[in-house]
Structures are given as C-alpha cells and as structure tokens.
C-alpha positions in Angstrom: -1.0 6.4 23.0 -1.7 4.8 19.3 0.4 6.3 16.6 -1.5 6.3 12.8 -4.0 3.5 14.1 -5.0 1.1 11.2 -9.3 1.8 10.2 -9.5 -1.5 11.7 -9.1 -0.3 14.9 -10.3 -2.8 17.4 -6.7 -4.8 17.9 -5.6 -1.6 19.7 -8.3 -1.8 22.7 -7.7 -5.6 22.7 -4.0 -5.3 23.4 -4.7 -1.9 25.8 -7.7 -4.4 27.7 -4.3 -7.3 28.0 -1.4 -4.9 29.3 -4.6 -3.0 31.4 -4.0 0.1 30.7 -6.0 3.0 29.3 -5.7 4.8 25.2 -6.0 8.7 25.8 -3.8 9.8 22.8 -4.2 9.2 19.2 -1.4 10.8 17.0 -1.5 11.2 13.3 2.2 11.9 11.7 0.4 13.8 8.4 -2.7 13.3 6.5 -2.1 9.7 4.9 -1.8 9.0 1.3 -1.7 5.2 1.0 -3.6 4.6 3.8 -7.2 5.8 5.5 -6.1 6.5 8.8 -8.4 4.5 11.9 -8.2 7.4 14.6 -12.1 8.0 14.6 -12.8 4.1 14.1 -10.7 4.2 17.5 -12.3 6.8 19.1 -15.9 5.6 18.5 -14.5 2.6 20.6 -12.8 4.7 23.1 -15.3 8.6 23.4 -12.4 10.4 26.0 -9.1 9.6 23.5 -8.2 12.4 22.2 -7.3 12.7 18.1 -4.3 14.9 17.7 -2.7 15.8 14.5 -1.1 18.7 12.6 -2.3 22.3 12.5 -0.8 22.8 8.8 -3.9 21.0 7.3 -7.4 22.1 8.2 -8.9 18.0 9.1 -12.7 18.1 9.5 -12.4 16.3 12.6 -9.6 15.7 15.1 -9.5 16.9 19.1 -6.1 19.0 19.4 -4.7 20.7 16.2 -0.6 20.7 17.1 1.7 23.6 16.9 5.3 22.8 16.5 6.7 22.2 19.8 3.6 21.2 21.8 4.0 18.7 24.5 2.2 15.7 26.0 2.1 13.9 29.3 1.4 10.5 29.1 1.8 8.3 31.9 5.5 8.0 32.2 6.0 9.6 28.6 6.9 12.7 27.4 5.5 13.3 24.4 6.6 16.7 21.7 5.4 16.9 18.6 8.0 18.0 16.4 6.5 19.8 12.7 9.0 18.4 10.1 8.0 19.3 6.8 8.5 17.6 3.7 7.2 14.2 2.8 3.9 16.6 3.1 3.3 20.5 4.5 1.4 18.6 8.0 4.1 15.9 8.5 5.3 15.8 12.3 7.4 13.2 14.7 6.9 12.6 18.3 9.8 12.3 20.3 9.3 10.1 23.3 10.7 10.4 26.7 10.7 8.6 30.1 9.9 10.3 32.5 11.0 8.6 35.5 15.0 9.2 33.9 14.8 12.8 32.6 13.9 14.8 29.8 15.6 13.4 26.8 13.8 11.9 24.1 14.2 7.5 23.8 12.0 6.7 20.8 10.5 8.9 17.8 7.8 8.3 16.0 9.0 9.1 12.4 6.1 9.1 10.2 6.7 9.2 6.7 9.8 11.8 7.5 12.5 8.7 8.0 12.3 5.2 7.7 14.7 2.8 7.6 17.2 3.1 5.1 15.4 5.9 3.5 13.3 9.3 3.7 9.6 10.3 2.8 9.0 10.7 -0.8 8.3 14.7 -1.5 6.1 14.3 -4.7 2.9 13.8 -3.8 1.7 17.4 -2.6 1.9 19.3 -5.9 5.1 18.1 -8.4 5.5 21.6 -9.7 6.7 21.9 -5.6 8.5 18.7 -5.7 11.9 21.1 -5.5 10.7 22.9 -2.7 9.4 19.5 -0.8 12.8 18.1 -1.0 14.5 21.1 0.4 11.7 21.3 3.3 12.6 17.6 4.1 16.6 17.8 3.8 15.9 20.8 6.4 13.4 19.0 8.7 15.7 16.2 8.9 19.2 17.4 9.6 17.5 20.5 11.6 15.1 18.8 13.9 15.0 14.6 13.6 18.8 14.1 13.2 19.4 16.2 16.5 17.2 14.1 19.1 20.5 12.2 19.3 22.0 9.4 17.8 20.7 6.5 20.5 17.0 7.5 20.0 15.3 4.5 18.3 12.8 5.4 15.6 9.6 3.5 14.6 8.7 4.7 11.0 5.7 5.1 9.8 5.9 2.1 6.9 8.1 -0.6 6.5 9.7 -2.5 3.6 7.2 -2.6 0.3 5.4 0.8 0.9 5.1 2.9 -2.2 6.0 5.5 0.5 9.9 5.3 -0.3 11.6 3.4 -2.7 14.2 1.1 -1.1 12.6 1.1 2.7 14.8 -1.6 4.7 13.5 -5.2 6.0 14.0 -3.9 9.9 11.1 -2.4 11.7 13.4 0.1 13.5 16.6 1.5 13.9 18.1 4.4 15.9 18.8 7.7 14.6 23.0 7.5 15.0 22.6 4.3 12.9 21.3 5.7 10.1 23.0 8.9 10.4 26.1 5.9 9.4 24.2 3.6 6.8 21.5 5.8 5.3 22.7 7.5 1.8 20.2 9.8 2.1 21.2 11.6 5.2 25.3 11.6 3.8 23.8 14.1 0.7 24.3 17.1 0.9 21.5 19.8 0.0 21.8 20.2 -3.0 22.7 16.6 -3.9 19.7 15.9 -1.8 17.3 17.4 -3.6 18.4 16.4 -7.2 18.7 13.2 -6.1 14.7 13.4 -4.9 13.4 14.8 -8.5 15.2 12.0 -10.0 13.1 9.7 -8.0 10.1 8.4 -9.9 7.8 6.5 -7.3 4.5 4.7 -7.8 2.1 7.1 -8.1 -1.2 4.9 -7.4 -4.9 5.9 -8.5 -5.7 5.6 -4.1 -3.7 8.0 -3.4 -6.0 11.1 -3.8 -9.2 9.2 -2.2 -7.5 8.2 0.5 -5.9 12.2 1.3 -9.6 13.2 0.2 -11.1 10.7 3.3 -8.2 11.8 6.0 -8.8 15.1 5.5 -12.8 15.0 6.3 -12.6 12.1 8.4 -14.4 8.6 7.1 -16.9 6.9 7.9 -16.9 4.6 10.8 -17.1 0.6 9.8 -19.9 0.4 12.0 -22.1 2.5 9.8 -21.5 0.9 7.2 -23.6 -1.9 5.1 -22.4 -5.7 6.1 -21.3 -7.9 3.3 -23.8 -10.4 2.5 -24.2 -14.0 1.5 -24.6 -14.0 -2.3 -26.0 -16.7 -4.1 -25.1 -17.7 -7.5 -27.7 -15.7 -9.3 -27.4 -12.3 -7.3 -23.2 -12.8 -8.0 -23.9 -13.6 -12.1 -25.5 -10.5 -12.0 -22.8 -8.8 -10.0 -20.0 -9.9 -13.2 -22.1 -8.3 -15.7 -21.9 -5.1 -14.3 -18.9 -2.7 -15.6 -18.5 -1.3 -12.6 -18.3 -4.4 -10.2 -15.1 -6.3 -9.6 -15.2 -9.7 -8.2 -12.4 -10.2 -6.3 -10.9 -14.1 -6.0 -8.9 -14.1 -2.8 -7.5 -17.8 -3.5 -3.5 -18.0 -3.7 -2.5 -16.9 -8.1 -1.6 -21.0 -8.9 -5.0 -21.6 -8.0 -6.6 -19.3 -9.8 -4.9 -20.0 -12.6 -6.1 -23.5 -13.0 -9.8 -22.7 -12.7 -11.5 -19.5 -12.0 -14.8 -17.6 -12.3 -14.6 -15.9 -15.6 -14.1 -11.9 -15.3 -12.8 -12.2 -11.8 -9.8 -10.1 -10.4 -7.4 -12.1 -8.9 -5.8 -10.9 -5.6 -4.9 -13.5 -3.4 -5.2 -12.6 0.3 -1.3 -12.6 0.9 -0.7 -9.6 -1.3 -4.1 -7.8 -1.3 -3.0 -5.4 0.8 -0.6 -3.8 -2.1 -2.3 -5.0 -4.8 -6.0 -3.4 -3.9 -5.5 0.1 -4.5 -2.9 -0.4 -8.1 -5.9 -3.0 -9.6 -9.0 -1.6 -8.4 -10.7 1.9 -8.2 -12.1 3.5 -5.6 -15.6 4.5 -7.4 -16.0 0.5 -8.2 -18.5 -1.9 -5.9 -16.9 -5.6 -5.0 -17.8 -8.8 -4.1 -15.5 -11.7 -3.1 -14.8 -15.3 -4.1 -13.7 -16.8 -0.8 -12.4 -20.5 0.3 -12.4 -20.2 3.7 -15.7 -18.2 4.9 -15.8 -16.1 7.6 -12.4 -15.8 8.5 -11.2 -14.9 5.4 -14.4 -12.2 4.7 -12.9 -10.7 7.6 -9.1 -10.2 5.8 -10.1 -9.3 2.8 -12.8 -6.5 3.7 -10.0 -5.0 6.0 -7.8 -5.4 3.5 -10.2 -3.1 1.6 -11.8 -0.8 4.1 -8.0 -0.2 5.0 -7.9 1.9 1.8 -11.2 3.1 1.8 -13.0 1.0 -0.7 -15.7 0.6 1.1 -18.3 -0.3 -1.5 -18.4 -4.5 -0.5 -21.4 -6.0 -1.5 -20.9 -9.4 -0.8 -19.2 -12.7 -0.9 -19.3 -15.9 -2.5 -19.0 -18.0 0.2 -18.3 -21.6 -1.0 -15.9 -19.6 -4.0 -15.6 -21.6 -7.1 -17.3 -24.8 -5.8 -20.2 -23.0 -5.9 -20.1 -21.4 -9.5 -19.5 -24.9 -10.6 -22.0 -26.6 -8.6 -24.6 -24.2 -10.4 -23.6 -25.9 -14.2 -21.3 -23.2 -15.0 -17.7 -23.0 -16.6 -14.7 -22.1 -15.1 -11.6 -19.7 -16.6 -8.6 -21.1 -17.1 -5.1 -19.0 -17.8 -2.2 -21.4 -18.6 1.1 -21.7 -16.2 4.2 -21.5 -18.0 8.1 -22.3 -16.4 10.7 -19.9 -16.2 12.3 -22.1 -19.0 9.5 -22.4 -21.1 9.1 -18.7 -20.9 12.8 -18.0 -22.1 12.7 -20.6 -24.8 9.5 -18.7 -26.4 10.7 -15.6 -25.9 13.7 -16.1 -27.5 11.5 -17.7 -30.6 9.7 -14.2 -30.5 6.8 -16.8 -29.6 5.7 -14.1 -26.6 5.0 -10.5 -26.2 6.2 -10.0 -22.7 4.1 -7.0 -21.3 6.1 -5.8 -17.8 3.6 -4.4 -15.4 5.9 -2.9 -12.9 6.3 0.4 -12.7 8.2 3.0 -14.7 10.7 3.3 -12.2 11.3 -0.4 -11.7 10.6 -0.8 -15.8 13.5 2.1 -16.4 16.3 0.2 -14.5 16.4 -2.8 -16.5 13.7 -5.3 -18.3 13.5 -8.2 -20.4 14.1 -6.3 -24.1 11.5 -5.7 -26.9 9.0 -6.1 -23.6 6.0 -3.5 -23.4 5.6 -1.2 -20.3 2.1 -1.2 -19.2 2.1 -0.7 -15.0 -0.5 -2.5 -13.4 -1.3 0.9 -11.5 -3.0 1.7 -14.9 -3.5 -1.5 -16.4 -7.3 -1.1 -16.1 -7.3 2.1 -18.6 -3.8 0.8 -21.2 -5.2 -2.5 -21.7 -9.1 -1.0 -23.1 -6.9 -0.3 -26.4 -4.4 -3.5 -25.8 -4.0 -5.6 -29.2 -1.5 -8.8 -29.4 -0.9 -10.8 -32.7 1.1 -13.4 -30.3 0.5 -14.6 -27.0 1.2 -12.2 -24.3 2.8 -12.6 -20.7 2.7 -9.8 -17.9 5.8 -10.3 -15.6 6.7 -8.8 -12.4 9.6 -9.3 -9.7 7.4 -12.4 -8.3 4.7 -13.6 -10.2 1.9 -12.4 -8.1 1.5 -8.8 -10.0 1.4 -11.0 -13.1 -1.3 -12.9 -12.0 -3.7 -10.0 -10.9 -2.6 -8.3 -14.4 -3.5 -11.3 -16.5 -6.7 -11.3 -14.6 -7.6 -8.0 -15.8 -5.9 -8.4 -19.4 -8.8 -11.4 -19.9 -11.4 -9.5 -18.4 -10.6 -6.7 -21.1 -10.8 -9.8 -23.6 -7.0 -10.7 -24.1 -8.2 -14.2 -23.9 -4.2 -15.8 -25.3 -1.8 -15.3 -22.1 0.6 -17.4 -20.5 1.8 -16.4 -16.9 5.1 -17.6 -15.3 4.8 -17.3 -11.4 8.4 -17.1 -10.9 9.2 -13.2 -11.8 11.7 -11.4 -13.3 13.7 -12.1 -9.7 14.2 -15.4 -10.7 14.4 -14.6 -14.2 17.3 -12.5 -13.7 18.9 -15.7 -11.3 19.1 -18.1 -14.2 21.1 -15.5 -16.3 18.4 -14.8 -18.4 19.2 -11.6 -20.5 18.4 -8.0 -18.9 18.5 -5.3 -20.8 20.0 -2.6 -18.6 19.2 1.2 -18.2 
C-alpha cells in the first residue's frame, strides 16, 4: 500500500520491484491543498491498484469511495480507515495492524489530522467555518486518533516546513502516547482548543485552490503531457518578454546574485519545492536556467509538476554561459553582510521590506521594516516605490533572494540582499522589535 503518493510516482514501483512485492492499495488521507496528489500517476504504472479515498468529497476519479470504519486486508496488514474530520470535511487515518499478532492497530497513517508536535490547520475549507473546523478536529482527535493507543507510531502526512501547521517537529514520527505528553495541542481543552486555532494565522498560498481544484477531478498524467525542450538563446529571449512567462534560475541564491539573466526568478533547486507555489502562479508558462542538464531538468520539473504547474516549456541548458556566449549582459544584485546591513540600517540608509508572512511578520521584525509576503509579492510590488535602497529579508536568506528577484523584474532596480536572515540577525543581538 502507498499512502498520498507524490505525482512523481515512479520511485514507488521501483522500491515495490526491490523488496518484490506487489502495490494493490493507494490511500489518500483528504483531498490535498499543498500538494497534487500522484495516485493516478501510480495507477497508470500499476492498472489493478486500487485508488481509495474519502466518501465526504465527490473525486472525479478514485476506485473505492471509504465510509468511516471500512476495513482492508493487505498482506499481513489490517488496514481501517478512520473519517476524522477537521483539517478538511474528507480527512481520514488508517490504522495499521499485523496480522500475524492480532487485531490492534501498530502504525497510523495521520494525514494532515496530527503531525508531530502539532495538528492540521482548520482554515482552509471556508474561514467563516474555521470555528466549526476546529471543534470537528478537537473531536476527531481525542474521540478517534488519541484512542488507537498510546504505543501506535504515527507517520504524518508532512513534516517540518509545511505550510500545513505552523511549528511541525524535525522527527518524521512519533507515537500517539508521546504526543499525548509533549504536544500542547492535545493538553487544550475544547474550548481553549478552538480559540487557540482562530488565533492561528497560517500561510495562505495562491496554490492552494489549484491544487484542491486538480485533486478533486483528478490531473493529468505526466505522460500526457508536452516534454520540456531544448531552447536556444533566441526562442528563450522571446520567452522573457512575455508577461506571462517566468524563467526560472535553479542555480544556488549567491550565484545568482553575482550574474544572472535579467528578468529571471530565482529559485534555487534546494528550496524550490517551497518556494514554487509562494513566487509563481499557476496560470503562468516556465522555462528553466539550468547548470547541470539533465539531471537537474528532472528536479526542477518535479519540483513543479508536484504542484501542478505544469505549463514547462523548456530549458536553458548550458544556463548563463549560454546567455553570455550569445553577446548579452548579465543582472547583477549586490550581496551585503549581516554587518553592513545593521550599519545602514541604523543610518536609515535601507528600507528593509520583510517578506515573511503575516504571522511570522506579527511576532517580531526588524522596526520601521515594510511587510510585503513573498506569497503576494508578485501583485504588492506592481505599486512598490523606494526613495532608498531596499532589502527583503527572511529567516535565511533564500526567500530574500527569490523576492529581490521579482522586486527587479517589477523594476526596483536599487536592492541590496543579505543571505544570512533575520535568524542570524537576531543571533548578533541585532534589535527586534517584539509583538
């Protein structure tokens, strides 16, 4: 069994060819928000699976529609799907038992219900039912997940990073007695519980709704779609003139920096995967500026398809050497240090624009500093005027990058970017102001 399979789905029948063993079951916790879900990129590899998912949500495709309480046998396993309610109306777990010992579940598969060190978020169906969300979750939790039994191990659906909860821990598991001890928001009562969730103000990302819109219909198998193709230099100049074409330069942020095709995005490879679907929209086409060929084609169009921007035209395959080769100039955005930043902005030499998010931005920032979240930094920064320099900052530097990236593409031509972040500002005792 594969539980919410990746859209590049092909790892799975690699790893089932190794142990030798067969895929019948593919299980979908809830339609996905942040991500477009691989269970028919799976099946077109493998006909007999079967695609199984909630029967809260009326999917366009799918095998078995599950009722609360319907049970699997797979091999050894025991499979139930358990409806829990909360993060969304079709969210369910799968509690997993061995059957050579005996009934009782070993492992659930937790969705987007309870992760490590935290719980679903309950905003995303409707916010004028955020209220009710919260009080489905508290119930599906300490009703249904909480009562498998404290030595079941979970396996969430995300780990640390996902916009899907706000402080998700570092471990991939856990066990359900363990954070019944450590997790503060399974020690809340109700009605705690609940305030404590409309007080939370999570990323909201522009992907959200394309990807919901694709898992709901089913998308299109990667097969069927167009391959990326080897652009050269004219065919890509034409590419950068067009408004709704972002060139996407997959080379680490300190590299792009120093030179860079004018108007191109950067998103290095690393962070991609978070970055895509804050900086880019899902009605745009893209290309990519690549230093590694092949291989790295392969990343970043995943990295893509994963969220269903699927609209990949091409590639530049020797990257910048190639837009120089041709005669033409490259971009430039200067690097500044951590202490070179401080020292200006204390000269009020710098507009610092912070392109976190509102929640992040609301528990402290650097003061006097302007609150435009890369999540919308594509729209804010049409209207964006500076009489100074300006400097986006993030907790690490690579959000500023991708944002300063944008800010010149919209014609903010005099920034300065520190690669350090606000992490590191905040270590050298630089001053904070604090929510």
């Amino acid at each position: 069994m594969v539980v919410d399979p990746r859209r590049d789905a092909a790892i799975y029948h690699q790893i089932a060819d190794g142990e030798g063993v067969e895929i019948t079951h593919i299980f979908e916790t809830h339609r996905n928000e942040d991500l477009v879900i691989g269970s028919l990129e799976l099946k077109n590899l493998l006909p007999e699976a079967r695609i199984c998912h909630s029967n809260q949500t009326n999917f366009k495709y799918g095998d078995d529609h599950l009722a609360d309480g319907e049970t699997f046998v797979i091999g050894n396993m025991h499979v139930t799907c358990l409806q829990t309610p909360g993060h969304t109306l079709d969210s369910v777990c799968y509690a997993v038992g061995d059957r050579s010992v005996g009934s009782d579940p070993i492992v659930a598969f937790t969705g987007d219900t309870l992760f490590v060190n935290e719980v679903g978020r309950t905003d995303l169906v409707d916010i004028k039912k955020h209220e009710e969300m919260s009080r489905k979750l508290y119930n599906s939790l300490h009703e249904t997940v909480l009562s498998l039994g404290d030595g079941v191990v979970i396996h969430p659906g995300h780990g640390a990073g996902s916009v899907c909860g706000g402080n998700i821990g570092e471990r991939e598991f856990s066990t359900i007695g363990f954070e019944k001890k450590h997790n503060v928001w399974l020690n809340m009562h109700e009605d705690e519980f609940v305030a404590s969730k409309l007080n939370q103000h999570l990323t909201r990302a522009p992907y959200f709704k394309h990807c919901e819109y694709l898992n709901t219909i089913g998308p299109p198998v990667l097969a069927e779609l167009p391959e990326p193709i080897d652009l050269d230099i004219d065919e890509f100049n034409r590419l950068l003139q067009d408004e709704g074409h972002r060139a996407i330069d997959t080379r680490p942020p300190s590299e792009y920096l120093r030179r860079h095709i004018p108007d191109s995005i950067s998103l290095s490879l690393a962070n991609m995967g978070l970055l895509a679907g804050w900086a880019l929209r899902p009605d745009q086409t893209f290309s990519f500026i690549l230093s590694d060929g092949q291989s790295d084609l392969i990343l970043a169009s995943s990295m893509l398809y994963r969220i269903g921007y699927d609209n990949i035209i091409g590639y530049l395959k020797n990257g910048l050497d190639q837009w120089v080769g041709s005669g033409r100039k490259p971009g430039f955005i200067e690097e500044i240090s951590l202490d070179d930043l401080e020292a200006k902005y204390a000269r009020h030499e710098l507009q610092v624009i912070d392109v976190r998010e509102p929640h992040e931005f609301s528990v402290e920032h650097i003061g006097q500093s302007v609150s435009l979240p890369l999540t919308g930094l594509e729209e804010s920064s049409k209207g964006f005027h500076a009489t100074i320099p300006v400097t986006p900052v993030c907790p690490s530097g690579f959000r500023s990058a991708t944002a300063a990236s944008i800010l010149k593409r919209r014609g903010v031509n005099d920034i300065v970017v520190n690669l350090d972040g606000l992490k590191a500002w905040k270590d050298h005792g630089y001053p904070l102001e604090v929510t």
